[in-house]
VEXDREN-2710 file (C-alpha; in Angstrom, 1 decimal):
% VEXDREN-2710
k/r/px/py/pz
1/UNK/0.0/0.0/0.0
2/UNK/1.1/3.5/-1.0
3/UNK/0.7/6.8/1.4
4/UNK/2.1/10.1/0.9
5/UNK/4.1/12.4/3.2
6/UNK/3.6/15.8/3.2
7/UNK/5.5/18.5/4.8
8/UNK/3.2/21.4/4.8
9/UNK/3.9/25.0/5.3
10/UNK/5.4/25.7/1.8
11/UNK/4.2/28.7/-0.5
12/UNK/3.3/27.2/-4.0
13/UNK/3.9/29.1/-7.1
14/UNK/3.9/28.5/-10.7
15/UNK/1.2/27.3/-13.2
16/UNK/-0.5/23.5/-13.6
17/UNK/-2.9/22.6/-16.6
18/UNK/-6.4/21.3/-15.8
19/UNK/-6.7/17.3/-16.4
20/UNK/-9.5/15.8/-18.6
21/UNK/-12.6/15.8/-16.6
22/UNK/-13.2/12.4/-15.1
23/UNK/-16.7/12.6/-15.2
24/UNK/-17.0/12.9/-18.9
25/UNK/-14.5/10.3/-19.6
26/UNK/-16.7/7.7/-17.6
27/UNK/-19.7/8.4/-19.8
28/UNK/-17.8/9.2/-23.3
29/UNK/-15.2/6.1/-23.1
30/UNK/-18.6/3.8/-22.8
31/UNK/-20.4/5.3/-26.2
32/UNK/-17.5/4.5/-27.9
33/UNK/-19.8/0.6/-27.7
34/UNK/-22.2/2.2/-29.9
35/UNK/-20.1/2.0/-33.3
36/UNK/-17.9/-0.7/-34.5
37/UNK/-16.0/2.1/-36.2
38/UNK/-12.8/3.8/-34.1
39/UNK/-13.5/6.2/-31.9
40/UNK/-10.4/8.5/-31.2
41/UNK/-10.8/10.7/-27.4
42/UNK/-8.0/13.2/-26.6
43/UNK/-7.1/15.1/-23.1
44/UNK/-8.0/11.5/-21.5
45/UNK/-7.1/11.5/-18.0
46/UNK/-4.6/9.4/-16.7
47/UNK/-6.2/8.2/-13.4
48/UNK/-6.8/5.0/-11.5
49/UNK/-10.8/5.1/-12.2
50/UNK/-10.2/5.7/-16.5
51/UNK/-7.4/3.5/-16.9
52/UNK/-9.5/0.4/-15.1
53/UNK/-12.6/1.5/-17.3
54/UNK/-10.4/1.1/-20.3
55/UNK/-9.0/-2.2/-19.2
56/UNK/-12.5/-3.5/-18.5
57/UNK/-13.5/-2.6/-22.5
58/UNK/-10.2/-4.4/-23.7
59/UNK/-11.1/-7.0/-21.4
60/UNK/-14.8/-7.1/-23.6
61/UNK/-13.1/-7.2/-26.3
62/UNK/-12.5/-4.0/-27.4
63/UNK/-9.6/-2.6/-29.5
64/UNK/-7.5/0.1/-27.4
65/UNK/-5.1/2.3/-29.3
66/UNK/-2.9/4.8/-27.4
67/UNK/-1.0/6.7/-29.9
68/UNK/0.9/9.3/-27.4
69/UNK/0.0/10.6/-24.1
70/UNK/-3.7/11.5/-23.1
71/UNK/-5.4/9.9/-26.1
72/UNK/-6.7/6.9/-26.4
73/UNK/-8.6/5.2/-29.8
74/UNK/-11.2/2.6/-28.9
75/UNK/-12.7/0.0/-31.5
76/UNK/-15.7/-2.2/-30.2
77/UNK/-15.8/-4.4/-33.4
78/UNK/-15.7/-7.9/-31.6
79/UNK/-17.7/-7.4/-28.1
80/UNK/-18.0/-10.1/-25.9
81/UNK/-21.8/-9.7/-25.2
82/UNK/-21.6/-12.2/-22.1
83/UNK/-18.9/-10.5/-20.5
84/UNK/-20.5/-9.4/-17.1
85/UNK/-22.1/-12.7/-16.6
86/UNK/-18.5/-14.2/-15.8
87/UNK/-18.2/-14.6/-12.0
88/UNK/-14.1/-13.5/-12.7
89/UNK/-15.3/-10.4/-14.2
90/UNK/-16.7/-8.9/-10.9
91/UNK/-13.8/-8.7/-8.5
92/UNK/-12.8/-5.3/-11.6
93/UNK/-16.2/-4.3/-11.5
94/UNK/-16.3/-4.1/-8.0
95/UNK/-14.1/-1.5/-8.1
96/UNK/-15.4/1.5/-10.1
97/UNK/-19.3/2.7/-10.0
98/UNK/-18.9/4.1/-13.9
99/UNK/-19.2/0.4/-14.5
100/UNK/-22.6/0.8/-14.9
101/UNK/-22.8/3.2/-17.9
102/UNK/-21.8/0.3/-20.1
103/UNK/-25.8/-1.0/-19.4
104/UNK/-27.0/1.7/-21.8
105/UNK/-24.8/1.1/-24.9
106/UNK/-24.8/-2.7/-24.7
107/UNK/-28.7/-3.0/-24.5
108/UNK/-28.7/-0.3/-28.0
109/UNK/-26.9/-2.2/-29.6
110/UNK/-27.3/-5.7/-28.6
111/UNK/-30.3/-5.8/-27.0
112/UNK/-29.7/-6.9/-23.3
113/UNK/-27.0/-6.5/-20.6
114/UNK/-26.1/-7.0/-17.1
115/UNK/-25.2/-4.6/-14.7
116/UNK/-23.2/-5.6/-11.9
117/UNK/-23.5/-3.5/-8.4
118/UNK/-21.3/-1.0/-8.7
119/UNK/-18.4/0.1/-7.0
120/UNK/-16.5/3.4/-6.4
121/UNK/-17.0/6.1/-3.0
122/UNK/-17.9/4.5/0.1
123/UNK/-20.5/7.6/0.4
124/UNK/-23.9/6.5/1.1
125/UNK/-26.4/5.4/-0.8
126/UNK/-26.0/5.7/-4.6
127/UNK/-28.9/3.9/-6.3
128/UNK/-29.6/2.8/-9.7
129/UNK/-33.5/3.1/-10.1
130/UNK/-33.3/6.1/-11.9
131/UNK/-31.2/3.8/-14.5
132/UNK/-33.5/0.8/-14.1
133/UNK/-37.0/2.7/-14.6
134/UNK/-35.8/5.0/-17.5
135/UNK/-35.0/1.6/-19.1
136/UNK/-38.4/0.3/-18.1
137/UNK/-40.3/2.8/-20.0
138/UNK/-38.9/1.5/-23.1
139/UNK/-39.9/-1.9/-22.7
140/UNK/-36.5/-3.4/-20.8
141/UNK/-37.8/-6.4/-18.8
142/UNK/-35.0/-7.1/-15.7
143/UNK/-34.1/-9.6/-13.0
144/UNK/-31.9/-9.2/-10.0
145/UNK/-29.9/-11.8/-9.3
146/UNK/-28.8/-11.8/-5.2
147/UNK/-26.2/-14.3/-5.0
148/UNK/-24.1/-12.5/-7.9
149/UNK/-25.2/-8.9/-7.7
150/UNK/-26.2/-8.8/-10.9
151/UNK/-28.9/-7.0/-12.9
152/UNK/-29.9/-8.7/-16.0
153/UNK/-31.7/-6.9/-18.6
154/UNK/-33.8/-8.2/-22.0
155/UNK/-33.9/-5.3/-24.0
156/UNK/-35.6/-7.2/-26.7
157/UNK/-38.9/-5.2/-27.1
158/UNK/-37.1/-1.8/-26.7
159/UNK/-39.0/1.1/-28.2
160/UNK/-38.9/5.1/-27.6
161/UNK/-40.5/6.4/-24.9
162/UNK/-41.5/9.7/-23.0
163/UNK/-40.6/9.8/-19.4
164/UNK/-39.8/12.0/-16.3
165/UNK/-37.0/11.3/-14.3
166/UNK/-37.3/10.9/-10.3
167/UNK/-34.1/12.8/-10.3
168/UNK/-31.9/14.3/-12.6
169/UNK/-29.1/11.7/-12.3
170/UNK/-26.2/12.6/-14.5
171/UNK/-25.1/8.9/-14.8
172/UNK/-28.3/7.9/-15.1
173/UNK/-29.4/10.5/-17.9
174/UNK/-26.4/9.2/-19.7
175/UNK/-27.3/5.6/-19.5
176/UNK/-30.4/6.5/-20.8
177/UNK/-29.2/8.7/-23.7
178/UNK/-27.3/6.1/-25.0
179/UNK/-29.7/3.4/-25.1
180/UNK/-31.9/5.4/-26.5
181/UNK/-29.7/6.5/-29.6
182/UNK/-30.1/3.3/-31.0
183/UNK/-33.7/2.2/-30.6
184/UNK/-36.7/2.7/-32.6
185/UNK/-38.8/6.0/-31.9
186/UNK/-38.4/9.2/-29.9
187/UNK/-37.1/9.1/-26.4
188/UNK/-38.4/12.1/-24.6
189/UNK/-36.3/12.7/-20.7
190/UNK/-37.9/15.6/-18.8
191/UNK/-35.7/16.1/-15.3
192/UNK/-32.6/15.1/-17.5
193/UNK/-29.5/16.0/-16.0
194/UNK/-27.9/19.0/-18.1
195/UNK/-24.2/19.1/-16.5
196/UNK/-21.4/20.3/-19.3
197/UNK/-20.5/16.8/-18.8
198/UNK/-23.6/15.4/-20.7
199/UNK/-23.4/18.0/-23.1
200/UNK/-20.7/16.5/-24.3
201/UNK/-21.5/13.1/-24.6
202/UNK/-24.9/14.2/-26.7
203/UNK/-23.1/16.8/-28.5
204/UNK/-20.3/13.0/-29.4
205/UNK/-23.0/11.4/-30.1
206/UNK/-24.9/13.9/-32.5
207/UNK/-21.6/13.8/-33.5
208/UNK/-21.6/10.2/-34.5
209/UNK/-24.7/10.2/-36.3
210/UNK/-27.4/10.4/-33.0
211/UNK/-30.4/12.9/-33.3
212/UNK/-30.5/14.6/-29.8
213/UNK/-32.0/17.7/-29.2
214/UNK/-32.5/20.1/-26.4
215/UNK/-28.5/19.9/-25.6
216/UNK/-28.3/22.1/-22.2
217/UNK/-31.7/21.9/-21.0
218/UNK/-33.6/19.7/-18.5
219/UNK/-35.9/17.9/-21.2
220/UNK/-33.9/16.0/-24.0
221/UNK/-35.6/14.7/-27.6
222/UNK/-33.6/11.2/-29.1
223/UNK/-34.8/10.2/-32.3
224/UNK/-33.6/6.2/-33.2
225/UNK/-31.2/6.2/-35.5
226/UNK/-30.7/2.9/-37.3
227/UNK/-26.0/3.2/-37.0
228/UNK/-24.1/5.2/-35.3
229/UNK/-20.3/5.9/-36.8
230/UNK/-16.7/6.7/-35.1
231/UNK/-15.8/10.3/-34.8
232/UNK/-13.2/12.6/-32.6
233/UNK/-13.8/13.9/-29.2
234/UNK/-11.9/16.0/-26.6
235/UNK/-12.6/16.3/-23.1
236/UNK/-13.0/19.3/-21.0
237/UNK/-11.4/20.1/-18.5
238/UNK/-12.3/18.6/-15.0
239/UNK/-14.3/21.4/-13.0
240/UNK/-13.8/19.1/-9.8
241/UNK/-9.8/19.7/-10.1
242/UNK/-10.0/23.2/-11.1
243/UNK/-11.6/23.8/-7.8
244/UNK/-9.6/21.6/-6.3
245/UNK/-6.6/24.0/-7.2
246/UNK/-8.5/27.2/-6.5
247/UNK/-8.5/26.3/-3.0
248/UNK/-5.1/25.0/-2.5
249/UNK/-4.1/28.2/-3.8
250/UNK/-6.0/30.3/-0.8
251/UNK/-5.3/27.9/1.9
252/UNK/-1.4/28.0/0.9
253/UNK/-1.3/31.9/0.3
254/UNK/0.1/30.8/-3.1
255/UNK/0.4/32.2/-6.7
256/UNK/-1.2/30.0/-9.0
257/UNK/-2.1/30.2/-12.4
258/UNK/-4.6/27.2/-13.1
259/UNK/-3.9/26.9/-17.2
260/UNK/-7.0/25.6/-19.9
261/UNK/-9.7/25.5/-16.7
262/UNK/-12.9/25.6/-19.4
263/UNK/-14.1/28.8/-17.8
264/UNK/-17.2/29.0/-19.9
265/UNK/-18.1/25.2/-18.3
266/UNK/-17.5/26.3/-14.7
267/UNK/-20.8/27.4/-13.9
268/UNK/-21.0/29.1/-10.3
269/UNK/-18.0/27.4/-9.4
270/UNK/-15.8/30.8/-9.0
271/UNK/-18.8/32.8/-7.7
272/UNK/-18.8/30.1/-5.0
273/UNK/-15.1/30.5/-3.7
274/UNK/-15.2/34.2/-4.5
275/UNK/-18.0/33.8/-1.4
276/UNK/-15.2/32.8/0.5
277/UNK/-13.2/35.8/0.0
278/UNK/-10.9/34.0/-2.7
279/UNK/-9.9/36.9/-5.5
280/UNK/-9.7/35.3/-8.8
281/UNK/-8.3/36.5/-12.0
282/UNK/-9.8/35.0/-15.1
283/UNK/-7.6/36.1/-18.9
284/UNK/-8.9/33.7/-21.6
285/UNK/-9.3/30.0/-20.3
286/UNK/-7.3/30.7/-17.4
287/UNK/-7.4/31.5/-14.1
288/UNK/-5.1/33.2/-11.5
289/UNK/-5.3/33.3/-8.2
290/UNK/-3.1/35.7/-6.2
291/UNK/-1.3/34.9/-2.9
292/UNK/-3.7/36.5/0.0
293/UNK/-2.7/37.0/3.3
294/UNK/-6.6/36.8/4.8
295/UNK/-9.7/36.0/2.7
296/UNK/-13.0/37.0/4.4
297/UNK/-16.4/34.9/3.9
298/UNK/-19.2/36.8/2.9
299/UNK/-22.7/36.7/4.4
300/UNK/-26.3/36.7/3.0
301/UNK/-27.5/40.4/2.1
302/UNK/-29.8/40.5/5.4
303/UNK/-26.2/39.3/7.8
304/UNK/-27.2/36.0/8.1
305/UNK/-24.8/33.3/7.9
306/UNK/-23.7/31.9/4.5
307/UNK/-24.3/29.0/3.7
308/UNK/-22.9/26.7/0.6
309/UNK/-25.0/23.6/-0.5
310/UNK/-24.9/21.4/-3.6
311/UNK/-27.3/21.1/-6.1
312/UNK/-28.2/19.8/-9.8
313/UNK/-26.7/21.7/-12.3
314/UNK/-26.6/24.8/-12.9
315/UNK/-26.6/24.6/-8.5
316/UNK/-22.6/23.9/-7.2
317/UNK/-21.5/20.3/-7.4
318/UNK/-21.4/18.4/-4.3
319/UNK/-17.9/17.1/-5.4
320/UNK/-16.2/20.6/-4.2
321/UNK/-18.6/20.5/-1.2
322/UNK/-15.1/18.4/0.4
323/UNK/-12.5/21.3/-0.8
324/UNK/-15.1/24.4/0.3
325/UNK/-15.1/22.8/3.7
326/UNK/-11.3/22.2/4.5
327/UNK/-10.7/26.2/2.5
328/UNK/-13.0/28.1/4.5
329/UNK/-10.9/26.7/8.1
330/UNK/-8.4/29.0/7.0
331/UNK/-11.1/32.3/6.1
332/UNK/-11.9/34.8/8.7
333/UNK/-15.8/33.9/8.9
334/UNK/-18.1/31.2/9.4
335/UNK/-20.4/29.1/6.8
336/UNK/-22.4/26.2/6.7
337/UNK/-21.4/23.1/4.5
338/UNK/-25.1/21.3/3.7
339/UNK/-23.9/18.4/1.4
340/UNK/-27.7/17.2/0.9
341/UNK/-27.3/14.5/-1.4
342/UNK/-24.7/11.8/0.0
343/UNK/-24.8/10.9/4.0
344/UNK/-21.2/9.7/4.5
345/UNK/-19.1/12.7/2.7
346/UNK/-18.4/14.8/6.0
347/UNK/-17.4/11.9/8.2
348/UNK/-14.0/12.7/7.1
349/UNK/-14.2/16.2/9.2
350/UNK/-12.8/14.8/12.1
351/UNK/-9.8/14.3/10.6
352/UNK/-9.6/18.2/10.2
353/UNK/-10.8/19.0/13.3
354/UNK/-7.7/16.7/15.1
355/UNK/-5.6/19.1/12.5
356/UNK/-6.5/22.2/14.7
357/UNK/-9.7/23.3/12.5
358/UNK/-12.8/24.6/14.0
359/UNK/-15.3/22.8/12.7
360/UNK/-19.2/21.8/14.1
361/UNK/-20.4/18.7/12.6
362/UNK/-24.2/18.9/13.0
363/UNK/-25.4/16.0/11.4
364/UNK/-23.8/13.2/8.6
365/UNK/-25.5/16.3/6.1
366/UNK/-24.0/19.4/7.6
367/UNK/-21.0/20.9/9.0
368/UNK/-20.5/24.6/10.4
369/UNK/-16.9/26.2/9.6
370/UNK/-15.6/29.0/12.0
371/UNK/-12.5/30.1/10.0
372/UNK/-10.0/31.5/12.4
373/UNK/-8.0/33.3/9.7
374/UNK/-4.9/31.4/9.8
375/UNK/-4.4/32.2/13.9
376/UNK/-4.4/28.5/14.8
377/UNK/-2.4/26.4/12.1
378/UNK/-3.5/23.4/11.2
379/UNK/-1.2/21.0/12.9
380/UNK/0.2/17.4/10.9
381/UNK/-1.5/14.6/11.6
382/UNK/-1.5/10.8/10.2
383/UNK/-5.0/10.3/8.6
384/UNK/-6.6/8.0/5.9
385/UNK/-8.4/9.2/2.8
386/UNK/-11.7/7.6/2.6
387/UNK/-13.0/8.7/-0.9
388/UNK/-11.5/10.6/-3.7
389/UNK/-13.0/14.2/-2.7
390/UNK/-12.2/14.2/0.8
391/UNK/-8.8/12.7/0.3
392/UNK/-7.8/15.3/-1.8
393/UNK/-9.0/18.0/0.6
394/UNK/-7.2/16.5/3.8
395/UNK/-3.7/17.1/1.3
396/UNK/-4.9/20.3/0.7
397/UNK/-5.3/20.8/4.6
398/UNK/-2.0/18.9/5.2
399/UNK/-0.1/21.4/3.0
400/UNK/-1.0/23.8/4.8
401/UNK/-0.3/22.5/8.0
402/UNK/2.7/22.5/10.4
403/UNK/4.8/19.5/10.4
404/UNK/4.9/16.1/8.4
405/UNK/1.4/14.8/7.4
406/UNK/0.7/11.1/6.4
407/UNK/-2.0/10.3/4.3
408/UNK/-3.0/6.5/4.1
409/UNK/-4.9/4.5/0.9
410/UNK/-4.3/7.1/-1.4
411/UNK/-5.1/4.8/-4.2
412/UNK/-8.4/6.8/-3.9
413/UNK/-7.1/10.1/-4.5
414/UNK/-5.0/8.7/-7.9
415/UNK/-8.6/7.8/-8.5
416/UNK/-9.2/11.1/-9.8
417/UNK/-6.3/13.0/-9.8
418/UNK/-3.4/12.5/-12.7
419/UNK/0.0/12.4/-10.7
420/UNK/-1.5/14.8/-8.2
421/UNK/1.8/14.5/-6.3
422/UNK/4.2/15.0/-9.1
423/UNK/2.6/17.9/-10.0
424/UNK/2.1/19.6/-7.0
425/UNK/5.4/19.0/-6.5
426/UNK/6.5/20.6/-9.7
427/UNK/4.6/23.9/-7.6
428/UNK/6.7/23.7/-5.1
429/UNK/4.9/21.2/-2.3
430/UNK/6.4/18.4/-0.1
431/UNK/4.9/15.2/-0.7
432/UNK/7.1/12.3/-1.0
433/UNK/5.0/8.8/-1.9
434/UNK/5.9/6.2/0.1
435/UNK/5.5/2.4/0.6
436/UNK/3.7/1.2/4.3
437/UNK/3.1/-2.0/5.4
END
C-alpha cells in the first residue's frame, strides 16, 4: 500500500494545466460501444478510475489504441456480449461505480445487458433506479440476481419512450441517452440531468450520427437512429480539479495560475469560492489566483450566515462540497457546508478538526466552519483518505499544516487526480510517496 508524506507550510507558485474531466471520460469512453468504427478521445485523463474502465472494454473485447500521451482510440468491433455474466469479471467491476454506464450502450446495440453492483465512493447510498426505470419505460424487462449482484436486462422489445425522471441523475441520464440512440422512436427525458459533462457526450453522439435535441436543458428529444459511426472527441477540463486548485491556492497563500480550466463550463464554481473571499483573475481560459494574506467569507445580504449547498446543475457540485469545507478553516468567517445528497461525505471532518480546524459537525448532512483566519495552524496529523474528494481536501489541509502529514490509501485520490503528487510538487509542495506495510 502506498501513502504520501507531506511536509506542509510551503508557498506554492507556478502554473499547472487542468486534467480531462473524469466525469465525462466515464460516460464518453462507454459510447464509444455504440459504433464498431474507431473512436479516437483526446485530453484522456490518466487516473486509476479511466485506466480500469479502459481495461475493463479491452477486457470485452475491445480494440485500445494509445498513440501518445492522453489519447486513447477505442474499436468495439468484436464485443464479448456475455462479458458481465462471468463470475471473474466482478472482482474489476467491484471496483469502479462508472461500470454501470456500459448498461445503456450494450442494450442499444445488442439488445440486453447485465449490470453488476457498482463500485466506487464508500459515500452513502448511490442507487440505480433512476437507470432501471428509465430503461423500463422502453420496454427493458429485468431480474436481480442476489447471490451475484447482478442485474440482468432483456432489451428485446425496446421502443422510444416519453418519461420523467425521479431525479436528474447525470449517470443515469447518460445511461439513458445512450440506449436510446439506437432504438426505434423518440425518447423524450424531462428532469434530465444537463451538466457540461452530458453535453458533451450528446453533443459526441450527435456527432456520430445520434439525433438529440434540447442539448443544455432539463428535457432532452432522441430520435432512433438505425447506425451510429466513429468520430473525434476532446474532453473538457475537470471542474472538480480546477476547484480543487482554486483552494489549494487560498489555503497555501500561493500564486497560482490554473492553465486551460474551461471557464465557460465552470458554472458558479468561482462565484462560489469568491464567497469565501478568494480573489480570482480570469484572462482567456485561465485563471489566477493571487497569494492573500486573509480572505474574508461573505454573508447573506440581510447578515445571516452563508451558507454553501450542492445542487443539480446549474446549483454547485457536491464534489467541491469536500475542498469548500477544509478552504474556509483557514477564512476569517463562518459558513455552513449542507452536502444534501450523499450521508457519508463529511465523516472525514474529524480528521480536520484533530488538525486544529474549527469545525461543528451537525449532522452526517452538515457541517459549520468558523474560520479563524490562519491564527491557529492546522497541525500534521496521520490520517486515511476515505473517498476521492475528501482525500484530496485532507492534502490540501495537510499542506497547509505545520509539520509532516501522512496520508493512508491514497489509491483513492489517484482515482481522480493524474499524478496529483508530481505535480504539486513541480509547484513547489512536499509530498514524497511512500510504501507502508
Amino acid at each position: 500500500m502506498s501513502a504520501f508524506e507531506v511536509r506542509g507550510g510551503n508557498t506554492l507558485s507556478g502554473s499547472i494545466t487542468a486534467q480531462g474531466a473524469k466525469n465525462e471520460a466515464l460516460q464518453v469512453l462507454c459510447a464509444a460501444l455504440l459504433t464498431n468504427e474507431a473512436v479516437t478521445f483526446n485530453n484522456v485523463p490518466d487516473i486509476l478510475d479511466v485506466n480500469t474502465l479502459i481495461e475493463l472494454l479491452g477486457d470485452m473485447g475491445v480494440t485500445i489504441t494509445r498513440p501518445k500521451s492522453n489519447t486513447v482510440i477505442l474499436k468495439a468491433d468484436n464485443v464479448n456480449k456475455d462479458f458481465f455474466a462471468d463470475p471473474k469479471a466482478k472482482k474489476k467491476t467491484a471496483r469502479l461505480r462508472g461500470v454501470v454506464m456500459l448498461a445503456g450502450p450494450m442494450l442499444a446495440r445488442y439488445r440486453y445487458a447485465y449490470i453488476p453492483q457498482p463500485g466506487g465512493d464508500k459515500i452513502g447510498r448511490r442507487r440505480l433506479d433512476t437507470h432501471i426505470r428509465g430503461f423500463e419505460k422502453m420496454g427493458v424487462k429485468f431480474t436481480y440476481d442476489t447471490e451475484q449482484s447482478l442485474f440482468e436486462l432483456d432489451g428485446a422489445n425496446m421502443a422510444g419512450a416519453n418519461m420523467m425522471l425521479g431525479e436528474p441523475s447525470v449517470t443515469g441520464t447518460a445511461n439513458i441517452v445512450m440506449a436510446a440512440v439506437l432504438t426505434e422512436g423518440t425518447t423524450t427525458i424531462y428532469n434530465a440531468a444537463c451538466e457540461p459533462y452530458v453535453q458533451q457526450l450528446c453533443r459526441m453522439l450527435n456527432k456520430m450520427g445520434a439525433k438529440i435535441s434540447g442539448i443544455g436543458s432539463n428535457l432532452l428529444t432522441i430520435e432512433g437512429v438505425e447506425k451510429l459511426s466513429g468520430c473525434e472527441h476532446t474532453m473538457l477540463a475537470d471542474m472538480i480539479e480546477v476547484g480543487s486548485f482554486i483552494g489549494l491556492a487560498a489555503v497555501t497563500q500561493s500564486d497560482i495560475t490554473i492553465k486551460n480550466a474551461g471557464v465557460a463550463h465552470l458554472g458558479i464554481i468561482p462565484e462560489v469560492f469568491e464567497g469565501l473571499g478568494i480573489q480570482m483573475n480570469i484572462n482567456g481560459d485561465d485563471i489566477n489566483v493571487p497569494a492573500q494574506d486573509h480572505y474574508q467569507i461573505q454573508t447573506f445580504i440581510d447578515g445571516s450566515i452563508l451558507t454553501v449547498y450542492d445542487h443539480p446543475w446549474p446549483g454547485f457540485t457536491p464534489d467541491l462540497l469536500s475542498i469548500i469545507l477544509v478552504t474556509a478553516t483557514q477564512a476569517n468567517g463562518t459558513v455552513l457546508v449542507h452536502q444534501k445528497m450523499f450521508e457519508s461525505r463529511l465523516f472525514f471532518v474529524d480528521k480536520l478538526i484533530d488538525m486544529g480546524a474549527q469545525i461543528v459537525l451537525c449532522d452526517p448532512h452538515r457541517a459549520v466552519v468558523i474560520g479563524h483566519d490562519r491564527k491557529v495552524p492546522l497541525r500534521g496529523i496521520t490520517m486515511t483518505s476515505p473517498d476521492i474528494r475528501a482525500g484530496v481536501a485532507l492534502l490540501i489541509a495537510a499542506l497547509s499544516a505545520k509539520g509532516k502529514s501522512t496520508i493512508h490509501n491514497i489509491n483513492q485520490i489517484d482515482r481522480g487526480y493524474e499524478r496529483i503528487d508530481e505535480r504539486l510538487n513541480a509547484l513547489g509542495a512536499d509530498i514524497k510517496r511512500v510504501n507502508v506495510s
